[in-house]
C-alpha positions as CSV (number, residue, x, y, z in Angstrom):
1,X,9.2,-12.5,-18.3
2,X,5.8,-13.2,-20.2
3,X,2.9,-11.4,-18.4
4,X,-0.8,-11.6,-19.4
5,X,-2.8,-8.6,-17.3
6,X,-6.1,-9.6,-18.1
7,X,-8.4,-6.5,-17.5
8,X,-7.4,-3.1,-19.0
9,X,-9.0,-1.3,-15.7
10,X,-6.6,1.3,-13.2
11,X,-5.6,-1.4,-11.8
12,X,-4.7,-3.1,-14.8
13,X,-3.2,-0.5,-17.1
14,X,-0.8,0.4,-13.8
15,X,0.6,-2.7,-13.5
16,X,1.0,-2.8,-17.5
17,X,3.0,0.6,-17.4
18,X,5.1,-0.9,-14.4
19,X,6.0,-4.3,-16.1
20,X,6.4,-2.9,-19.6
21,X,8.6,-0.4,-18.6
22,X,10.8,-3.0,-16.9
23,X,11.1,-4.6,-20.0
24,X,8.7,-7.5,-19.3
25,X,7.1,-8.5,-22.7
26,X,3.2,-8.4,-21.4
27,X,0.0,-8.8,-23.5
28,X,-3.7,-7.0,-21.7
29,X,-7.0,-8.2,-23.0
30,X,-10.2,-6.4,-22.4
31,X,-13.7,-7.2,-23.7
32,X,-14.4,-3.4,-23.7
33,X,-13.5,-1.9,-27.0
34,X,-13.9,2.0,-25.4
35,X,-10.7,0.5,-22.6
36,X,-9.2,-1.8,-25.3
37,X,-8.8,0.9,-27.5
38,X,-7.2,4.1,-24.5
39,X,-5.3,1.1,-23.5
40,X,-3.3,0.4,-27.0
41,X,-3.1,4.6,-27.6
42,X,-1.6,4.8,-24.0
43,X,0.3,1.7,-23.1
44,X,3.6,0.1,-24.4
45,X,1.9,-3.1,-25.1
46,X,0.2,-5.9,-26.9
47,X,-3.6,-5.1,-26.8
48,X,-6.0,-8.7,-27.5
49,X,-9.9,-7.3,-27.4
50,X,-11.9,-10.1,-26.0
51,X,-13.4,-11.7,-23.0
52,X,-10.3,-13.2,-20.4
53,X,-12.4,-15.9,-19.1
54,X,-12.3,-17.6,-23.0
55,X,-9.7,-20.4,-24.2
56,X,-9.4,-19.1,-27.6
57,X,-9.0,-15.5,-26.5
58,X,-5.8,-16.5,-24.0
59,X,-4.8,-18.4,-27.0
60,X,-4.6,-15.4,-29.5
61,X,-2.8,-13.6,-27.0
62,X,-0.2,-16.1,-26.8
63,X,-0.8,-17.3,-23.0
64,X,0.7,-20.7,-23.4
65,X,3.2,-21.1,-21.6
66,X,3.5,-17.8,-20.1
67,X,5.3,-16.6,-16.7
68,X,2.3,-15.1,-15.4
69,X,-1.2,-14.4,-15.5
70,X,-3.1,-11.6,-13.7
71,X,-7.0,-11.1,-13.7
72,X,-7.8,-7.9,-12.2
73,X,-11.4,-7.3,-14.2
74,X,-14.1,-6.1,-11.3
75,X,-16.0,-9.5,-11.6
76,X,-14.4,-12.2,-9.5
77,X,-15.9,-14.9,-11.7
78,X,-14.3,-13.9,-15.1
79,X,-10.6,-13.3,-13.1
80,X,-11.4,-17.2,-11.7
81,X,-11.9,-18.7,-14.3
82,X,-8.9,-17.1,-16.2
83,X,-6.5,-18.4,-13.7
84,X,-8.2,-21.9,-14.4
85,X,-7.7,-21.6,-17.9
86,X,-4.6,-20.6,-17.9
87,X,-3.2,-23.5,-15.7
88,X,-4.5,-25.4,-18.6
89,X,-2.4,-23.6,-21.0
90,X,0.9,-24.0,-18.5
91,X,1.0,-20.0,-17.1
92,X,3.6,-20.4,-14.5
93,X,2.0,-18.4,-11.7
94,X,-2.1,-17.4,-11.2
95,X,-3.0,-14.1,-9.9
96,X,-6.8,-13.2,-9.0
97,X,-8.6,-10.1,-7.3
98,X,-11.3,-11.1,-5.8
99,X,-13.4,-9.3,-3.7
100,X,-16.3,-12.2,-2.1
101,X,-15.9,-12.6,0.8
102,X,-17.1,-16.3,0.6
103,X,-14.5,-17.4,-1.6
104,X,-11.8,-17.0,0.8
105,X,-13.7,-19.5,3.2
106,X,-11.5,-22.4,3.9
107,X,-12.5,-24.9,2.0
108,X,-13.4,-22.8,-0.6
109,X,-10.1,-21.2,-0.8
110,X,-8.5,-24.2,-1.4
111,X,-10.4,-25.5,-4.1
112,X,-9.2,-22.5,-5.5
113,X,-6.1,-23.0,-5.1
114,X,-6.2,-26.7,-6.5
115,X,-8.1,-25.7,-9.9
116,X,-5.4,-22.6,-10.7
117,X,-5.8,-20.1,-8.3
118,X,-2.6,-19.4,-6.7
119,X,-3.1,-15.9,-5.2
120,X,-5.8,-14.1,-4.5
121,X,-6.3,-10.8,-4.0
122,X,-9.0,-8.3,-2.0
123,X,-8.8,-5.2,-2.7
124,X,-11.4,-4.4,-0.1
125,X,-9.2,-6.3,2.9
126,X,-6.5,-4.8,1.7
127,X,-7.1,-1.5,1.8
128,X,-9.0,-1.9,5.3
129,X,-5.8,-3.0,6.3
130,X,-4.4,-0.2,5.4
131,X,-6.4,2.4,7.0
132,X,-5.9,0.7,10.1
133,X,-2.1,0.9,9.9
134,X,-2.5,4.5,9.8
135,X,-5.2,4.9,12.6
136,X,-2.0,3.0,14.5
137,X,-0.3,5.9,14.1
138,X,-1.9,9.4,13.9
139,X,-0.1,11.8,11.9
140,X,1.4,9.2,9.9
141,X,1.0,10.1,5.8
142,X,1.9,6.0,5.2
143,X,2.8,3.2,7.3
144,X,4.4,-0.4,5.4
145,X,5.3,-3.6,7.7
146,X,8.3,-5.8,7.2
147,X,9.7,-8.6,8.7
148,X,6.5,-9.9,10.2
149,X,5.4,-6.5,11.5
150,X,8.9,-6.0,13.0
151,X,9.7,-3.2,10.7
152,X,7.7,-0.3,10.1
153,X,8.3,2.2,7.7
154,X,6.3,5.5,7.9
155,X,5.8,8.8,6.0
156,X,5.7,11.9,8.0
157,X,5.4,15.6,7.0
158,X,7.9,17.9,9.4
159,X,6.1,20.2,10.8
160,X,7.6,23.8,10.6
161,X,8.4,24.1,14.5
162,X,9.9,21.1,14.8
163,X,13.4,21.5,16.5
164,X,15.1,19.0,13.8
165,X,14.9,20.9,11.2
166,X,18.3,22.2,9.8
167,X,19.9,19.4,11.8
168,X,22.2,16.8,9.8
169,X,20.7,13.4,9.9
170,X,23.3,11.8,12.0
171,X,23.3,13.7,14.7
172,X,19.4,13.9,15.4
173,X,19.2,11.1,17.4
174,X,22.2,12.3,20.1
175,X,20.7,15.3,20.0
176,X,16.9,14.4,20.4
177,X,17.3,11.2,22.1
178,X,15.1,9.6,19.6
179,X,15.2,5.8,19.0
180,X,17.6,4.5,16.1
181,X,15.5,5.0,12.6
182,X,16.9,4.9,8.9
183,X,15.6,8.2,7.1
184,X,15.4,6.2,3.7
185,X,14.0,8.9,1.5
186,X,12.5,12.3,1.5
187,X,9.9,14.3,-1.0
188,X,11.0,18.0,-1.7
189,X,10.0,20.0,-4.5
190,X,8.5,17.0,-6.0
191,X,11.7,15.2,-6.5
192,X,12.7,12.3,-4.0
193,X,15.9,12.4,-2.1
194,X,18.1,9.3,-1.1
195,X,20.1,11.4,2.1
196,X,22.9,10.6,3.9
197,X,24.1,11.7,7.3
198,X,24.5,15.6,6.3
199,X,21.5,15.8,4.8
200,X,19.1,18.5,6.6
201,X,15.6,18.5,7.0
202,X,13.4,21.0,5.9
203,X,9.9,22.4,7.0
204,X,7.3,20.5,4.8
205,X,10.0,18.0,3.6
206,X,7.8,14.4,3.2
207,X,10.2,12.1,5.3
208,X,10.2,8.3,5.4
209,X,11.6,6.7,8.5
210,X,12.1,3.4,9.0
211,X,12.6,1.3,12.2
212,X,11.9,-1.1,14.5
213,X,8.0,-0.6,14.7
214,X,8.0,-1.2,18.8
215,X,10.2,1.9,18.6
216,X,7.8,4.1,16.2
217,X,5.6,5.8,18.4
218,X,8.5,6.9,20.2
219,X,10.1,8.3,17.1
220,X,6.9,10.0,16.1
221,X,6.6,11.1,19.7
222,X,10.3,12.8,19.5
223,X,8.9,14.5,16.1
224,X,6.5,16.3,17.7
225,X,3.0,13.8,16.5
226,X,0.2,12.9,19.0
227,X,0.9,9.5,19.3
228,X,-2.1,8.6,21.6
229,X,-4.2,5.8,20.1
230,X,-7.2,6.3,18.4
231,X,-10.2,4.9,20.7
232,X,-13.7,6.6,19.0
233,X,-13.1,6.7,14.9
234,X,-16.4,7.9,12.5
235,X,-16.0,5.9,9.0
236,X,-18.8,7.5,6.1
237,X,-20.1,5.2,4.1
238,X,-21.2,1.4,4.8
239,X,-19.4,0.0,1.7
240,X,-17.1,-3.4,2.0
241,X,-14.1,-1.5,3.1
242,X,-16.0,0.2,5.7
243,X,-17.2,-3.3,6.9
244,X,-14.1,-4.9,7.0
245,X,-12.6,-1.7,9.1
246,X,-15.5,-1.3,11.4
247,X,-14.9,-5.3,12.5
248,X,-11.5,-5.2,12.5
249,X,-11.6,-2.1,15.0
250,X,-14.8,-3.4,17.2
251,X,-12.1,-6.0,17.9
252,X,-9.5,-3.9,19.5
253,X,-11.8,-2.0,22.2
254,X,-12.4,0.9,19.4
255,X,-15.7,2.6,19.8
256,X,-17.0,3.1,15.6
257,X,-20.0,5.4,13.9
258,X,-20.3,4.6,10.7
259,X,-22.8,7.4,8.6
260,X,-24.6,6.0,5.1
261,X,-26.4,8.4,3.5
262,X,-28.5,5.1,1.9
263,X,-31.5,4.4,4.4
264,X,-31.9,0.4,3.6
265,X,-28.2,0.0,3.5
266,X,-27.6,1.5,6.6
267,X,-30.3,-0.4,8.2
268,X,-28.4,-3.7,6.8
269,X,-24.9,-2.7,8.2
270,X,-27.0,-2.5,11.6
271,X,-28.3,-5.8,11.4
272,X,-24.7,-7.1,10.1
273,X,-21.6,-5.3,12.3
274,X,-22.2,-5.9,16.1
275,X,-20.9,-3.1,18.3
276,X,-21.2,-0.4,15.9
277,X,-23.4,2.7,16.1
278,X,-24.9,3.1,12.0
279,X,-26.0,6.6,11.5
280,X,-28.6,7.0,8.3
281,X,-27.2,10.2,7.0
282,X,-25.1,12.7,5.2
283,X,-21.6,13.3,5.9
284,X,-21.4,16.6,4.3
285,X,-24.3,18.3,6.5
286,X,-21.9,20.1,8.4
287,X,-24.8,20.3,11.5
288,X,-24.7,15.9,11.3
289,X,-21.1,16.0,11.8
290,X,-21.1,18.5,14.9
291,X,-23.8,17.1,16.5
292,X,-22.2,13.5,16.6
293,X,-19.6,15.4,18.5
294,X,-17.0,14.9,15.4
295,X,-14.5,17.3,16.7
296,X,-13.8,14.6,19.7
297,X,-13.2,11.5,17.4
298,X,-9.5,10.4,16.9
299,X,-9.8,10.2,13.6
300,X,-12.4,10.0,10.4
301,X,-12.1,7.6,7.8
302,X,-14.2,8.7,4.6
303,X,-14.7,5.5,2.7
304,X,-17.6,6.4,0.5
305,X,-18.2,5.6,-3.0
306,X,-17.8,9.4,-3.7
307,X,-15.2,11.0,-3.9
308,X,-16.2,14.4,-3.6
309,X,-18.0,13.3,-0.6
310,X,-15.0,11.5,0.9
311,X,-13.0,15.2,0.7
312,X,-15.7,17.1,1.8
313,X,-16.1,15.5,4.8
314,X,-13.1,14.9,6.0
315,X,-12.5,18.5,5.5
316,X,-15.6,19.9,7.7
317,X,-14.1,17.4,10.3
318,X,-11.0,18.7,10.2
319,X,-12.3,22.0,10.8
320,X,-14.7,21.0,13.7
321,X,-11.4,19.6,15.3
322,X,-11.0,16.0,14.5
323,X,-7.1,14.4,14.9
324,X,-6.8,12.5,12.0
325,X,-8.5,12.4,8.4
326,X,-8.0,9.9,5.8
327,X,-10.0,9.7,2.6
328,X,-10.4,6.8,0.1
329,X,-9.7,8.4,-3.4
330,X,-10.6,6.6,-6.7
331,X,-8.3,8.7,-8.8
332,X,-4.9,8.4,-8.1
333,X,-3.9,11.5,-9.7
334,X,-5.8,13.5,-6.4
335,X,-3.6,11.8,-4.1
336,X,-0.6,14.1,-4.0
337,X,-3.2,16.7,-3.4
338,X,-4.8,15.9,-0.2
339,X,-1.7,16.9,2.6
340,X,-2.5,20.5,0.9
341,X,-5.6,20.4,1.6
342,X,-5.5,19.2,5.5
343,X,-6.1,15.5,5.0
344,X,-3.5,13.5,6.4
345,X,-3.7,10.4,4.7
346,X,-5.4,9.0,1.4
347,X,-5.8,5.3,0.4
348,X,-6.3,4.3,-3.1
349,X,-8.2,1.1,-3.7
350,X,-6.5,0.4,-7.1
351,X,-3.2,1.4,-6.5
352,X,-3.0,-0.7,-2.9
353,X,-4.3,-3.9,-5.2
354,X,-1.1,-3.2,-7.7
355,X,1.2,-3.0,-5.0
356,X,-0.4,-6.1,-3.5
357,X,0.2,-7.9,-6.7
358,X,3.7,-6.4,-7.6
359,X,5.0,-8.6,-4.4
360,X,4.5,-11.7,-6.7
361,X,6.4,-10.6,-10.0
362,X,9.5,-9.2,-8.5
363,X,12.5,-11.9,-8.7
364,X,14.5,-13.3,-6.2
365,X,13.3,-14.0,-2.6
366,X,10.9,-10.7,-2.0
367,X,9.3,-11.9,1.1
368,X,7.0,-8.5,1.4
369,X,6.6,-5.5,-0.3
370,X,5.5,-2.0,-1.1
371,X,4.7,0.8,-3.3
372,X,4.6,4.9,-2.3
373,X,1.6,6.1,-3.9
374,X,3.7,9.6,-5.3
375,X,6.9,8.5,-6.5
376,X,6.3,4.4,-7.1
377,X,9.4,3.8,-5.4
378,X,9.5,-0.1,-3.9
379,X,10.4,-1.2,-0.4
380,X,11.8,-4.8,-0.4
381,X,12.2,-7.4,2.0
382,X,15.0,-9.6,0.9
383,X,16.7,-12.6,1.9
384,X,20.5,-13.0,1.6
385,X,22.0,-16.6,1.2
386,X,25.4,-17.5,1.9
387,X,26.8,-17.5,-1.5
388,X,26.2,-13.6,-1.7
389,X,29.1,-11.6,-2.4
390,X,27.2,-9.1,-0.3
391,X,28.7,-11.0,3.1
392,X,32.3,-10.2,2.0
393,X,31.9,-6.6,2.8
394,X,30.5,-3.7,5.2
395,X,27.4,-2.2,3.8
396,X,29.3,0.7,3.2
397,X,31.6,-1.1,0.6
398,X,28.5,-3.1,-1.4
399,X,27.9,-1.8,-4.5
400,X,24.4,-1.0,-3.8
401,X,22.8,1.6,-6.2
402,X,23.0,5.0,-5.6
403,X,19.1,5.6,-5.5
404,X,18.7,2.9,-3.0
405,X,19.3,2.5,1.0
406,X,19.4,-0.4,3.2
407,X,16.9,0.7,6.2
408,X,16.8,-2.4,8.2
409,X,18.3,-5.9,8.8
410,X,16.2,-8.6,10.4
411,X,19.2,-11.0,12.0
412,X,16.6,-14.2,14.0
413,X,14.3,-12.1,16.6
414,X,16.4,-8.7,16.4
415,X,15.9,-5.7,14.1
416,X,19.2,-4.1,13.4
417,X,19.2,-0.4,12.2
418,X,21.8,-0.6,10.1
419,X,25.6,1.8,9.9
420,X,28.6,1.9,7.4
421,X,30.1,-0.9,8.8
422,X,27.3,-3.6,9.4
423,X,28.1,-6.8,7.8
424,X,25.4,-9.0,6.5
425,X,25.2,-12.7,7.5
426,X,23.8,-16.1,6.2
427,X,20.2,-16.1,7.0
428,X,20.0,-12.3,7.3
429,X,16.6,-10.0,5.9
430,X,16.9,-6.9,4.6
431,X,14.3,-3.9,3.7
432,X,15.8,-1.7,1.0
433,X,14.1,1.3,-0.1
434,X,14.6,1.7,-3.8
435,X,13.5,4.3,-6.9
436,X,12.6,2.7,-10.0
437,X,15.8,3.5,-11.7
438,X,17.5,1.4,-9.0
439,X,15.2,-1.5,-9.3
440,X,16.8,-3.9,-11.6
441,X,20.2,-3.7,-9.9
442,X,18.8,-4.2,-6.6
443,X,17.3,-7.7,-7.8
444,X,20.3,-8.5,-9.7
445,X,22.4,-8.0,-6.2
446,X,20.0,-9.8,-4.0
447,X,19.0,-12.0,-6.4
């Protein structure tokens, strides 16, 4: 496939690395030379310096006719009006992140749509949405949906008193009583584990279960986790994400504090969010925090624009007794750092946008999708047709991959947790958890 990434940005150079290394032919232009020029030492890829808004630039870098475009610059107007453009020039499919708000409005959007847009993107909504997965579920390190929110996969550290540990896989449920749940993968010793029913957990093993999500608190609740729902949450900083949160919360009965450290933008996000208590202030003032009665939040989301702030303060919360912490990182590479440091969760704006976007270059009928932040393993929701081969057999017989795992079929309204001998039927959807190095094969079953 023929891929244009139009912006040479984390979020672009990501996806670049991804596709590339798939063997996708892809091209990225940037009108930075400083980003142009890390991106052509760094990435396996055609480099075109320019601006990716410009006819003449798509032209030199050989857009006609291409599969795909993708415009993830940071300004909506210059992704826009590449995906124009590039319906012009006959690109297949038209990817845009954009982050107004008012061009998702109705009308708007499809005018969009109409001119060349075909999907956008917003990284701000998206990541919101995100957070408030994980508020859903205290504890929880991640937390994906499938199947229309049937399906919930979630990450969970095991907690060194927990009375599964040493126990094989199969027999945890008879033992614990604990709703049926596919362990799909597990992180130990940084190397990711595809286990099967002897496999034993370990204290501090990074487990990802997957179930039906009605049953997840339940699970959780067997695991040991506080399960209670999160009804008073603190969010630091007043930025877009924090917006988008604070409403979407306000909405479900959750009492919010938001703390800006900016005086006039606090005042605005009073005047804007009904329902919310804004707090003009600094989340790192230790004294703030404890006199806001921090310790007795559920959780605190640290959405700032800093990241040093957005650690720091989730940390001091912590340690004045909060449930939950989750911080919004910038740079990926801190991710795999925050569970040793007492944050439970973090969220990374650009990686959550290449995920998004992923969904829409994979082949075959991918009906949802997602990406772990440590390992870039995938999670797809796949349909299987009746021509499949894959009906003719028990699961245990397929020739699925050896570093991927069924963890759920969606058969009409049920969500089946799937055995050796399941069979899969006409119409069926299935959530397979998969590393990279099973990726193609995956497709080229399914697909």
């Amino acid at each position: 496939m023929r891929v244009i990434v139009v912006g040479a940005g984390e979020v672009g150079t990501h996806l670049t690395a991804h596709l590339s290394d798939e063997g996708h032919d892809v091209v990225v232009i940037d009108v930075d030379p400083e980003r142009a020029e890390l991106a052509e030492g760094s990435l396996n890829a055609m480099v075109v310096r320019g601006n990716g808004a410009s006819g003449r630039v798509l032209d030199r870098a050989g857009a006609q006719g291409a599969d795909m475009i993708i415009a993830v610059t940071n300004l909506d107007e210059v992704n826009i009006v590449a995906c124009v453009i590039g319906r012009t020039l006959g690109i297949g499919r038209r990817v845009a992140r954009v982050k107004e708000p008012d061009y998702y409005v109705e009308g708007t959007a499809r005018s969009l749509r109409q001119v060349g847009v075909d999907i956008m993107i917003n990284p701000d909504l998206a990541a919101a949405l995100e957070i408030e997965r994980l508020i859903s579920l205290p504890g929880a390190s991640d937390v994906s949906d499938f199947g229309g929110a049937r399906v919930r996969m979630v990450g969970l550290y095991v907690d060194e008193a927990s009375d599964i540990i040493g126990v094989p896989l199969k027999e945890i449920s008879a033992r614990t009583g604990m709703p049926p749940a596919t362990v799909v993968a597990i992180e130990r010793n940084e190397r990711t584990l595809i286990p099967n029913g002897e496999t034993k957990l370990r204290a501090e093993d990074h487990v990802f279960i997957m179930g039906e999500t009605s049953d997840m608190s339940g699970i959780m609740n067997h695991l040991g986790y506080d399960v209670r729902p999160c009804r008073n949450v603190m969010i630091v900083g007043a930025g877009p994400i924090s917006r988008h949160l604070a409403r979407h919360l306000v909405d479900q009965n959750v009492q919010v504090k938001i703390i800006e450290l900016r005086k006039a933008k606090a005042e605005r996000t009073a005047e804007e969010i009904d329902r919310v208590m804004v707090l003009h202030g600094d989340a790192t003032d230790a004294e703030l925090l404890e006199s806001e009665s921090v310790g007795e939040m559920d959780a605190i989301i640290a959405a700032s624009d800093d990241e040093e702030t957005n650690i720091m303060s989730c940390l001091l919360a912590r340690h004045l007794g909060v449930r939950k912490a989750i911080a919004l990182m910038r740079r990926s590479n801190y991710i795999p750092l925050v569970h040793a440091l007492g944050i439970d969760a973090a969220i990374s704006v650009r990686l959550n946008t290449a995920s998004t976007i992923m969904k829409y270059v994979r082949r075959g009928d991918v009906l949802s999708f997602a990406q772990l932040k440590e390992n870039e393993a995938e999670v797809l929701e796949l349909a299987v047709h009746g021509d499949t081969s894959l009906l003719k057999k028990p699961l245990a017989e397929l020739n699925l991959p050896r570093h991927a795992v069924i963890g759920a079929v969606l058969r009409g309204n049920h969500v089946l947790i799937p055995r050796g001998d399941t069979h899969l039927k006409d119409g069926d959807r299935v959530v397979v958890f998969a590393l990279p190095k099973a990726l193609a094969a995956v497709q080229k079953l399914f697909g």
